[in-house]
N, C-alpha and C positions, 0 to 999 in steps of 0.2 A: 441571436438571442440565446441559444442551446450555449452557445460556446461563453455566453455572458453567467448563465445559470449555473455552469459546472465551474467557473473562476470561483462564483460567489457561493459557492458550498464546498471549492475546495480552501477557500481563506475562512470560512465558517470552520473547517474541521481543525484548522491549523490553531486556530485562536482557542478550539476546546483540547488542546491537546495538552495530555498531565504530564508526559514525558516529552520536555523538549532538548532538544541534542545542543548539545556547544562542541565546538568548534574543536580539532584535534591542537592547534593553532595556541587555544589557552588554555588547554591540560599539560598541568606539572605530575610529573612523576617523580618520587624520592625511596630512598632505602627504606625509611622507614615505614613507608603505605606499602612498598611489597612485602615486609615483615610481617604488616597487620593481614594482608591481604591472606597470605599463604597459613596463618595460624588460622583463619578466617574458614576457606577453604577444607583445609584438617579438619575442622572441629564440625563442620557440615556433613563430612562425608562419615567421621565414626557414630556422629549424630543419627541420620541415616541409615546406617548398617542396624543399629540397637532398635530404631524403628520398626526396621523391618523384622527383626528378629522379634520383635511383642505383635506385629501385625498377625505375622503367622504364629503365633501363639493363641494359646484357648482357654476358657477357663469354664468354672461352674456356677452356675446360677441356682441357686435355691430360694424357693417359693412354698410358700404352706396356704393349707386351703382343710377345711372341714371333709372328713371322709365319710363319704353319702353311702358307700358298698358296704350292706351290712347282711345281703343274704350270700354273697358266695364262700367257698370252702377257703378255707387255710391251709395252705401247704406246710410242712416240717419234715427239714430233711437230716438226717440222723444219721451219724457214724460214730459209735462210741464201742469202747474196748472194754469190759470188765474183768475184773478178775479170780471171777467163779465159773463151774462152767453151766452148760448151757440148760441142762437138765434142772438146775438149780434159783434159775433168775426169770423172770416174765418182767414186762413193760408194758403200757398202753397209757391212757389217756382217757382223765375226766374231766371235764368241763363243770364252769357254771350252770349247766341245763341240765346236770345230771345225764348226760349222754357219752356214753362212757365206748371207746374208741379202739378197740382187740391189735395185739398187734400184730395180730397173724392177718392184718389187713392189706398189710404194705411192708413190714419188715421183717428182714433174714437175720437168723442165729446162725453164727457161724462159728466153729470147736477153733480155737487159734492160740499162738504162744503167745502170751501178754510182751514178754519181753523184747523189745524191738530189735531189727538185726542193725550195724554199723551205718549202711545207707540211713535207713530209715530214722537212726537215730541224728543222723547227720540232716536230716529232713526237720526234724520235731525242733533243731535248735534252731536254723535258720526262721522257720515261722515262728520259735517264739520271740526270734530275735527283732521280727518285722512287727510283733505287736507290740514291743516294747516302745519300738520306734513310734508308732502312730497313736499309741496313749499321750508321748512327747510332743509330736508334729501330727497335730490333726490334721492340716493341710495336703497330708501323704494321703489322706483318702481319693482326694481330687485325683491324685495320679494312679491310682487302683482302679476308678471309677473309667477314665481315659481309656485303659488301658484292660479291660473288660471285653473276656473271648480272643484274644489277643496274648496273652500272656500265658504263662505255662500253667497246668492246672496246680490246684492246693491241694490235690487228695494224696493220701499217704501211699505212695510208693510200694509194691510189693516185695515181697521180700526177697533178697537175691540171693540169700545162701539156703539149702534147703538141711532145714534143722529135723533133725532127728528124735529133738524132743516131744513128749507127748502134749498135746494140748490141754493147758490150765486154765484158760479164759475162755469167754465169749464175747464175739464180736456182733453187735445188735447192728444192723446197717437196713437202709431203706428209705420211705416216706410213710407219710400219714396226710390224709386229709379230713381237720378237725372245723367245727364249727366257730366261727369268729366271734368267737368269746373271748374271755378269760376261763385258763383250763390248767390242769397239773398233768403236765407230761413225765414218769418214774420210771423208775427200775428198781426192784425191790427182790425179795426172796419167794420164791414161788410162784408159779402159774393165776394169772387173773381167771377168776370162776365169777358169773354172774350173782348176782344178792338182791334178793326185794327191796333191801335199807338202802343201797349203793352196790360197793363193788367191794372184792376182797380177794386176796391171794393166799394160797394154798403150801402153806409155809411149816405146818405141825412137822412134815415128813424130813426136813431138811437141819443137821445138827447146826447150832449156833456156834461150833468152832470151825466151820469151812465157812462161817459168813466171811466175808473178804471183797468189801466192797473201793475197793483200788481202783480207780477207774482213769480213761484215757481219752478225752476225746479231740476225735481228728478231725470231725466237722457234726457244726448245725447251722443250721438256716431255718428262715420263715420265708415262702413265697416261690417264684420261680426260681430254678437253681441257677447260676450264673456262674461259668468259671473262669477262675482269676480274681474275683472278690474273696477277701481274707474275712471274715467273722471276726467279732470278740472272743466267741469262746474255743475259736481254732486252734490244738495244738495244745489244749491243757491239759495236767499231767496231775491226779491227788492221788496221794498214798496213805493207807486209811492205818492208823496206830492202833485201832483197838477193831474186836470183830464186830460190835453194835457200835457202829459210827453212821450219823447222818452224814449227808451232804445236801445242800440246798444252793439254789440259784434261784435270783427272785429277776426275772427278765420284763421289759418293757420293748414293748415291738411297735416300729410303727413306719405304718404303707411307705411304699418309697417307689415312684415315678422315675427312672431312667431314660432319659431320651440322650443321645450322645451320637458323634457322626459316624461310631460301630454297631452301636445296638439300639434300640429300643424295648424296655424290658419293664415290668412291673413286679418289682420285688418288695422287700422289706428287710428292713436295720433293726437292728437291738443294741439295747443297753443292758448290762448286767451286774446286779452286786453279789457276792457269793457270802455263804455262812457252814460252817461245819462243828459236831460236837456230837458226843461221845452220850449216847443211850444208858442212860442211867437212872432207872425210878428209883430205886433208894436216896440219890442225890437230888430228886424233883424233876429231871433230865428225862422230859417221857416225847417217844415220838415211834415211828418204824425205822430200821436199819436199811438203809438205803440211797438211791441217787433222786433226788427233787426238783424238777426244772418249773416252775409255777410264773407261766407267763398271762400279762396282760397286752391288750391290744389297746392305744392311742386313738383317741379321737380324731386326730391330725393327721396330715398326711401329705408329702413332699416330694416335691417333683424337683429334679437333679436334671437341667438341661445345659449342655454344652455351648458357649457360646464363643463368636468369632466378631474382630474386630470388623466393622464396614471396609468397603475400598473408597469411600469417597472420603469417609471418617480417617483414612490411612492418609490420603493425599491432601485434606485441609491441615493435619497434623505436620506432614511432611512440608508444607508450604509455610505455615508459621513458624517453624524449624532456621529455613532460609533466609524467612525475610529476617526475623529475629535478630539473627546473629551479622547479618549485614546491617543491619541497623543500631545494634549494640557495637558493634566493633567500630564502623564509619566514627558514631559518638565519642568513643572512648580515644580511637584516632585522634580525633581535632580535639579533643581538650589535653592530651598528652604534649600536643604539639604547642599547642596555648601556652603549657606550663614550663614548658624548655624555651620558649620565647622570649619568656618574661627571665627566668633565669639567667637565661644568656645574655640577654639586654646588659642586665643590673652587671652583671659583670665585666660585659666589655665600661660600660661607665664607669666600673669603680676602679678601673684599669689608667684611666687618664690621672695623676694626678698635677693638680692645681699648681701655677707656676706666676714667677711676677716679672713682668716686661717693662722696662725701663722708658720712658716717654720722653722726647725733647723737652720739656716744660720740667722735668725733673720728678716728676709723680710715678708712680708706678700704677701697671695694671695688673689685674690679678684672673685678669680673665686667659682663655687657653690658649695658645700660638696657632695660628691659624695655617696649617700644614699646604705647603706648596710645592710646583714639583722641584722649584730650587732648593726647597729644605731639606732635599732630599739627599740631594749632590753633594 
């Protein structure tokens, strides 16, 4: 009975079987199936390489969602060069809350020469050569993002020749932590002094012909510092044509979630337009001589997560790949051969021509001589 049971479930398996074998006995093999076969082959295996080469690849995923954090501080991180000195300029920060931000909070005045040394100057082109590129190729952020702690830093280089000259400028370097507002972060003429109305600077002492607001800056940021991320306004360079000249920057900052398989980091992105123009009340032209960074904070806020292909998503990919092209080629095989069939056919027929055999009875036939092995002889 056992040995009737496994008969009758191995002729049950045989009968569901999708793959069944023929016989080596009535397989033809020709030139042209190893032709199709081996392009077949080729085109699976470079196929395959390029898979694998996107498998291990990564990309970035971005998501936006409402920004709920509205009590913690706001980081700004500051490296700008002017070109007065240091006795002569103050900076800080007021906000929409009228909370007004000292800079002797977080940042250093440093006496330095405005003028960059060869390195450095060799620094300043390269990054602005990099922003030039990622205004073109936004896509180049991804690979910035990637490549975040890992890359070399962006800060300006010190100087490798030790110059002689005396110190012209001041270098304002540091942070701030300001409230997550909207706020005007400046540099202006004179020392920030407290005001009942607001805030003001202490500018009477200072002549209007050493105003000289030329400025350089090598970095800003909003949020955690991250290096290897390039800024918008990284590496910018204005030279001021007259001594009462504004500068303005109108920034739009907004939260930015990094998670990637280097870091995990909670920073922020900006956007910036800039505007400049020459202090002139007789011309209607009224403002302070100075530098104006007047940002706002985004509602919104985006998470930057790296992502990675599956491995099962790699090998149903990799499998459709195979079957595919075994199944396009097998196709395209038998109908090639369909079509040299038919060709060759019509040819050899058209190869016979038509002839007339003479009959006893004296009639002729017009049909084709019927080849034997005497006709051969």
């Amino acid at each position: 009975m056992r040995r009737l049971n496994r008969k009758k479930t191995l002729n049950l398996m045989k009968e569901l079987d999708a793959f069944p074998k023929v016989p080596e006995s009535y397989v033809e093999t020709s030139a042209s199936g190893g032709t199709v076969s081996l392009i077949a082959f080729t085109t699976i295996a470079f196929l395959t390489i390029m898979e694998f080469m996107v498998y291990r690849d990564t990309w970035m995923k971005y998501e936006y969602e409402v920004d709920k954090d509205f009590t913690s501080k706001l980081r700004i991180n500051i490296d700008i060069t002017v070109a007065m000195r240091c006795q002569y300029v103050g900076a800080d920060v007021l906000d929409l809350a009228e909370t007004m931000v000292a800079s002797a909070d977080g940042l250093i005045y440093e006496p330095v020469v405005f003028d960059l040394s060869p390195q450095q100057k060799e620094w300043q082109r390269m990054l602005q050569l990099i922003q030039s590129r990622l205004q073109e190729e936004h896509s180049l952020q991804d690979v910035i993002f990637k490549s975040a702690f890992k890359s070399a830093s962006t800060a300006l280089p010190p100087r490798e020749d030790n110059s002689l000259q005396s110190p012209d400028a001041c270098r304002i370097h540091g942070h701030l932590y300001v409230n997550k507002v909207a706020g005007n972060f400046h540099i202006t003429v004179g020392k920030a002094i407290p005001h009942p109305r607001g805030h003001a600077h202490l500018a009477a002492l200072v002549s209007h012909e050493s105003y000289n607001f030329s400025h350089r800056i090598d970095h800003l940021s909003f949020g955690e510092l991250i290096p290897g991320i390039i800024n918008p306004l990284d590496g910018t360079e204005k030279i001021a044509s007259d001594h009462n000249q504004m500068f303005q920057y109108f920034i739009t900052v907004v939260p930015t979630k990094l998670h990637t398989y280097k870091i995990s980091a909670e920073t922020h992105q900006f956007s910036v337009t800039e505007r400049e123009r020459i202090i002139n009340h007789a011309a209607g032209s009224h403002g302070v001589s100075g530098i104006f960074m007047k940002y706002d904070i985004s509602s919104l806020m985006v998470t930057v997560t790296e992502e990675h292909m599956p491995f099962w998503q790699f090998l149903v990919r990799l499998c459709g790949i195979i079957g595919g092209i075994f199944s396009t080629t097998g196709i395209l095989h038998g109908f090639g051969r369909f079509v040299a069939e038919v060709i060759f056919c019509r040819f050899r027929l058209g190869s016979y021509k038509s002839t007339s055999v003479p009959l006893p009875d004296g009639h002729t036939s017009n049909h084709l001589p019927l080849i034997t092995d005497n006709s051969t002889h």
